[in-house]
C-alpha positions in Angstrom: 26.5 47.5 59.1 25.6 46.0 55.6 22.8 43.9 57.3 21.2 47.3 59.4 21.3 49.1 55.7 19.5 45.9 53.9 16.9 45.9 56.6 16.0 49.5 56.6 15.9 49.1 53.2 13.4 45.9 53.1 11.4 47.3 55.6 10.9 51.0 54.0 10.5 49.0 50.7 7.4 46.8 52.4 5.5 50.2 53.3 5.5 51.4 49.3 3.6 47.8 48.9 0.5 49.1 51.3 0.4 52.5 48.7 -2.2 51.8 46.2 -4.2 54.1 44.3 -7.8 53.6 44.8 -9.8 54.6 41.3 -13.7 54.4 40.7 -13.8 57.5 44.1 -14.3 60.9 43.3 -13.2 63.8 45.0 -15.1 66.6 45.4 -13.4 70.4 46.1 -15.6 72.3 48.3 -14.9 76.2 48.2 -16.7 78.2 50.9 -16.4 81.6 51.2 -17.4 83.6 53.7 -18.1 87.3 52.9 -18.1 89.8 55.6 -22.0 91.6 56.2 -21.8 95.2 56.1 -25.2 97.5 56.9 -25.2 100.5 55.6 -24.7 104.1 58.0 -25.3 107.2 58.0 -22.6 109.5 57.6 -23.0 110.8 61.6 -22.9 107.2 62.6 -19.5 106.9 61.7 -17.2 107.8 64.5 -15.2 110.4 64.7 -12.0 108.5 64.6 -12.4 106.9 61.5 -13.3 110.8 59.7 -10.2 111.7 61.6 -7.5 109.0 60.2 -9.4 109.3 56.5 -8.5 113.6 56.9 -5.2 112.7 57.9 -4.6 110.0 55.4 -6.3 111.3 51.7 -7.4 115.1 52.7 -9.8 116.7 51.0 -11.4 113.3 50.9 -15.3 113.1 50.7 -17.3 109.8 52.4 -19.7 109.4 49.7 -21.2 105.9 51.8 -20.2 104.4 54.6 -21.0 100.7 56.1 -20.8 98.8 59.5 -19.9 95.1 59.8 -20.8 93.5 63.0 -16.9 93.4 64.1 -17.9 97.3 64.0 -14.9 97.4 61.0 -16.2 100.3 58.6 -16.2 100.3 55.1 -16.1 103.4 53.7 -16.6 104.6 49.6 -15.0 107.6 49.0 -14.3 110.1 46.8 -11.0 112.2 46.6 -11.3 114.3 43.1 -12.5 112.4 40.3 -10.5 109.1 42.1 -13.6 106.9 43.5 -11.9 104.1 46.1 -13.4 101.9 49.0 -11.4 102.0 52.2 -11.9 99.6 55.6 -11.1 100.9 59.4 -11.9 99.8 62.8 -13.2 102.1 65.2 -10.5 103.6 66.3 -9.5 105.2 63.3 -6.9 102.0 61.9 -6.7 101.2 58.6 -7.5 97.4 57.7 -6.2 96.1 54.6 -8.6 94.1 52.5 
């Protein structure tokens, strides 16, 4: 038993040898980030699901711009009061979280 724990222990201590830390390379971080494309609407563009779920969800709630993406996800600025917010759905009137 002693000579199966020294050999495990010679042989895991051989792969640390092969770890070296190679200096003089530099890494570089590359941070891409991809930002989703809305296009602007028109307010009777924007189906009538969407105005639905936004009546149900903040009434009295006015669309002051709406957008499109090409997922057909809708960005909407709104305006409930003197409270301003931007709000994302899909077509069918489901709120996305952004």
């Amino acid at each position: 038993m002693k000579k199966l724990i020294l050999s495990a222990a010679i042989v895991l201590g051989s792969f640390s040898t092969y770890a070296a830390t190679v200096t003089g390379l530099s890494r570089e971080i590359c941070t891409v980030s991809i930002q989703e494309q809305y296009k602007e609407v028109k307010m009777e563009e924007i189906p009538d699901a969407v105005k639905k779920s936004l009546e149900t969800a903040y009434p009295g709630a006015i669309i002051e711009k709406g957008f499109v993406s090409g997922k057909k996800e809708y960005k909407l600025e709104i305006a409930v009061g003197e409270q301003k917010s931007t709000v994302y759905a899909d077509a069918n009137g489901n709120w996305i979280k952004k």
